[in-house]
C-alpha positions in Angstrom: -22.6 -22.0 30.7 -25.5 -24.2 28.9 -24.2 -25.8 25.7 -25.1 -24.4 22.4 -27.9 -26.5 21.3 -25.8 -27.3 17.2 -28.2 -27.0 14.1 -27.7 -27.4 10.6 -29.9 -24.8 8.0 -29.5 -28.3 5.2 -33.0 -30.3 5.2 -31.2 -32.8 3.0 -27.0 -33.0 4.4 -24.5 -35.2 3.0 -24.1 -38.1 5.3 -20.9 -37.6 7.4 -17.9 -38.9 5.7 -19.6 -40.1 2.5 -17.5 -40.7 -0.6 -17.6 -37.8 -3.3 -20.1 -36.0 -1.2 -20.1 -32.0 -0.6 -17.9 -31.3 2.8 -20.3 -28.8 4.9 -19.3 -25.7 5.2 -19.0 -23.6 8.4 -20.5 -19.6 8.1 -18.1 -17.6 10.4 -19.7 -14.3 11.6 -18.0 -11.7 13.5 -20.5 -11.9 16.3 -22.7 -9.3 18.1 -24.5 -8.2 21.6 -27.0 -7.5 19.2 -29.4 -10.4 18.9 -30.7 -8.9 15.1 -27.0 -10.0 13.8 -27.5 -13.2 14.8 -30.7 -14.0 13.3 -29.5 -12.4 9.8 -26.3 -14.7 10.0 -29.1 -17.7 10.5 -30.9 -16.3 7.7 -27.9 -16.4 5.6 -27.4 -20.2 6.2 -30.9 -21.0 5.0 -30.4 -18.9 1.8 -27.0 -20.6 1.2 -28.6 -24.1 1.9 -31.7 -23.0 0.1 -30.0 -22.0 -2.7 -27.9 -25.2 -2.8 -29.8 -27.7 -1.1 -26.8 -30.6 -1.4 -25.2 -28.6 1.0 -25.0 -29.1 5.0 -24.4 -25.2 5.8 -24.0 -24.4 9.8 -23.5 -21.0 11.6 -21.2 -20.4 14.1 -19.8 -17.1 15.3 -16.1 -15.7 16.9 -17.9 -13.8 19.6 -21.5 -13.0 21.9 -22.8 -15.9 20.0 -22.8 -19.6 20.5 -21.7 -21.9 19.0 -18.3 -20.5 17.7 -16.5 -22.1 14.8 -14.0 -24.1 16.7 -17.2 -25.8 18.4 -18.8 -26.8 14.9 -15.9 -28.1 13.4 -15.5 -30.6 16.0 -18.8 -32.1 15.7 -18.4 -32.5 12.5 -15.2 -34.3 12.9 -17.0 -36.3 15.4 -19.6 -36.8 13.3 -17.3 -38.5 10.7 -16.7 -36.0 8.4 -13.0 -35.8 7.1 -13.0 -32.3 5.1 -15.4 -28.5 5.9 -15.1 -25.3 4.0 -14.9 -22.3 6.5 -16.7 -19.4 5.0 -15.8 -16.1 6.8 -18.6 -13.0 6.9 -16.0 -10.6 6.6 -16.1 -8.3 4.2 -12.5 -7.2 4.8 -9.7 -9.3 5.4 -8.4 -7.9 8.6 -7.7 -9.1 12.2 -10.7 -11.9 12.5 -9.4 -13.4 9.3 -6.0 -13.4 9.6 -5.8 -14.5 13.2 -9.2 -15.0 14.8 -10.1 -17.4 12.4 -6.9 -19.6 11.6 -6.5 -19.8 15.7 -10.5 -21.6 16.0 -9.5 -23.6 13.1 -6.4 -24.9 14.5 -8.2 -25.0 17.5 -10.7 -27.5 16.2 -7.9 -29.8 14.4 -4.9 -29.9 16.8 -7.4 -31.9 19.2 -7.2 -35.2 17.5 -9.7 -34.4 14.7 -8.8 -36.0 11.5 -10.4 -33.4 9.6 -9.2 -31.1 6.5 -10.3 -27.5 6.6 -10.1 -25.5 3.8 -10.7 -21.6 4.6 -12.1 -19.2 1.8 -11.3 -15.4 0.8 -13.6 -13.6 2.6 -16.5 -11.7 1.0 -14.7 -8.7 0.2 -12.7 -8.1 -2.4 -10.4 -11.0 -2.9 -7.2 -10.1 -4.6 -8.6 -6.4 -5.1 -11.6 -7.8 -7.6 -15.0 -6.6 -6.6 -17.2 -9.9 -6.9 -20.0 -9.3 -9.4 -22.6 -11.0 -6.5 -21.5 -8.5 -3.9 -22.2 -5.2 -6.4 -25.3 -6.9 -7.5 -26.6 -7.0 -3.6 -25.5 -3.2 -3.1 -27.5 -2.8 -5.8 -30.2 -4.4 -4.4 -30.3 -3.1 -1.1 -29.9 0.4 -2.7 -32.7 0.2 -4.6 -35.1 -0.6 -2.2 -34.7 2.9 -0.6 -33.4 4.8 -3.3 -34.3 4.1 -6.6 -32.6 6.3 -9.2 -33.1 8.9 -6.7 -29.5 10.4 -5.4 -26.4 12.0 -7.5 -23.7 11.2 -4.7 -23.0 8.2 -2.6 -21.4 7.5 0.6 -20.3 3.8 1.5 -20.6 3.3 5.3 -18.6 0.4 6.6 -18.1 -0.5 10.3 -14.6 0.9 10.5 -10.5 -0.8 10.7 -7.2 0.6 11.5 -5.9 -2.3 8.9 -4.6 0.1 5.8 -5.2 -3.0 3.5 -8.8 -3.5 4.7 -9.5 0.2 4.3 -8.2 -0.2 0.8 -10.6 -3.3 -0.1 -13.4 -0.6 1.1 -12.2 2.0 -1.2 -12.0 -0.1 -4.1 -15.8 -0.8 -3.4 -16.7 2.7 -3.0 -14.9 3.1 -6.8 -17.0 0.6 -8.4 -20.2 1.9 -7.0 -19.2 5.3 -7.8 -18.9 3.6 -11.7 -21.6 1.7 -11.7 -24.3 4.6 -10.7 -22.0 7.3 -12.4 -21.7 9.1 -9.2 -19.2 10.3 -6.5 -19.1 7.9 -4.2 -16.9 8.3 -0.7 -16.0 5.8 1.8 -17.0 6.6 5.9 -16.7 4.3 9.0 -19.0 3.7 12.1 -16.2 3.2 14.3 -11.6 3.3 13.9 -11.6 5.7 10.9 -12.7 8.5 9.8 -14.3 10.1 8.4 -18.0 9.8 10.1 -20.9 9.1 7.9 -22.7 12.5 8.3 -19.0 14.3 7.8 -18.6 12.4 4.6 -22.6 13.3 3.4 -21.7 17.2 4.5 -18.5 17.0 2.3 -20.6 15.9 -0.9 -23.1 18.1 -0.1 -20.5 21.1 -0.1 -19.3 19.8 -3.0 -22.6 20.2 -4.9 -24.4 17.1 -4.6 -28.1 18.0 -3.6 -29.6 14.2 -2.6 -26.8 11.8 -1.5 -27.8 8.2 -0.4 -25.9 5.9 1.6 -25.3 2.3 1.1 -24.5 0.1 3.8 -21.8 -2.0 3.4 -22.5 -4.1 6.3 -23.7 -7.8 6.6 -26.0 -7.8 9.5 -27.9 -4.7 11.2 -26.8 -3.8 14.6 -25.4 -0.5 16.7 -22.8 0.3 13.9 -25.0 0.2 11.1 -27.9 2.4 14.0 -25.1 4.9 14.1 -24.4 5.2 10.9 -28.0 5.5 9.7 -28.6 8.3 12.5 -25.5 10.0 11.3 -26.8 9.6 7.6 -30.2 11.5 8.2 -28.8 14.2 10.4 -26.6 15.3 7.9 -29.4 15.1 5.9 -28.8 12.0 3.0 -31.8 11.0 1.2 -31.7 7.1 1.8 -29.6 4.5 4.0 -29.7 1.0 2.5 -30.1 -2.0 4.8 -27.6 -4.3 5.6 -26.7 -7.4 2.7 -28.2 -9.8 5.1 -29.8 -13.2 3.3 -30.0 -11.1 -0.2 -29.9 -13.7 -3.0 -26.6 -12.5 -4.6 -25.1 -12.6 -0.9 -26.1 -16.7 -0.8 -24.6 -16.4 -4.2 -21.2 -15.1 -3.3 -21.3 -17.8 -0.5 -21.2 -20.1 -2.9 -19.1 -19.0 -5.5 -16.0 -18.8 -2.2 -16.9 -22.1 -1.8 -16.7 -23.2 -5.0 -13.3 -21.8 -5.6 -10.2 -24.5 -6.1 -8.5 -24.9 -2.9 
């Protein structure tokens, strides 16, 4: 296998081990056979570095994509840096964050590395709060296809069998349906029901005449496909893109990483 070739999005990183400098931090992505999740995890790292140009922010992925997190952390132990911030792209905490990611951590520091991790909530609702940032880039995406136009909303996620998870989704779905005064239901691409288009139908039966679905995905790929061709079959109005690099996205980045260990 040919080495993944390591990059940092920072034009201007803290040099490795410096005294009061910024630790980098380490973007952990699901990953996807899909090379269009990829490049919107890349474009993430330059809005986070962009936004905050102190930073050294790197990529890295769990799966299909190289380099993975494990990888990163220990060239930058190598490198002479003693602490990184691991931001995970979850937006639930489920299986990747509880065991995925702890296990390429450990990975990276039971190897000799005298390096200090410190992993963040993931983007999700931490502690069941909605982060301001993440409603705000909903909003956004929404917006863009559907301005004011829709009296009922569906939030598509990619789909768990974790309870809790589903929960953290729910919780999103109730602040939307607040924030835009509407219904708003919860469907899945995948592990839960109920499908997009079933969830668009049961608004529809229940009296809603344009219903609009936002995407409650990071990166575009064959989930967030299926759920936009469920969406239109069933006949919704709009289908929001993915958060991707949106500036509130960069900005909840930042604000995990600026929370006290």
């Amino acid at each position: 296998m040919r080495a993944a070739r390591l990059t940092s999005s920072s034009t201007t990183p803290t040099g490795p081990g410096a005294a009061g400098g910024a630790p980098p931090v380490v973007l952990v992505a699901h990953g996807s056979r899909d090379p269009r999740a990829a490049e919107a995890t890349r474009a993430l790292a330059r809005a986070v570095s962009a936004a905050r140009p102190s930073l050294s922010v790197w990529a890295s992925w769990l799966d299909h994509t190289e380099p993975g997190p494990t990888e990163v952390l220990r060239t930058l132990a190598q490198a002479g840096h003693r602490r990184a911030v691991v931001v995970p792209l979850l937006l639930t905490a489920a299986y990747h964050r509880r065991v995925d990611i702890p296990a390429a951590v450990t990975a990276a520091t039971t190897a000799g590395a005298a390096l200090t991790v410190r992993v963040t909530d993931v983007l999700g609702p931490a502690d069941g709060t909605v982060a301001p940032a993440l409603m705000a880039g909903l909003r956004r995406r929404l917006a863009e296809v559907a301005p004011g136009r829709f009296d009922a909303l569906v939030l598509a996620a990619a789909g768990t069998r974790d309870a809790r998870a589903r929960g953290s989704v729910g919780r999103v779905a109730d602040a939307l349906g607040v924030e835009f005064g509407v219904p708003c239901r919860v469907s899945y691409a995948s592990a839960a029901p109920p499908a997009t288009g079933v969830a668009v139908t049961r608004l529809q039966a229940a009296g809603a005449r344009r219903v609009a679905v936002s995407a409650y995905f990071l990166a575009p790929g064959l989930f967030h496909d299926a759920v936009t061709a469920s969406a239109r079959e069933a006949g919704a109005v709009a289908v929001a893109a993915p958060l991707t690099d949106a500036p509130e996205l960069a900005e909840l980045v930042l604000s995990r990483v600026d929370e006290p260990a």
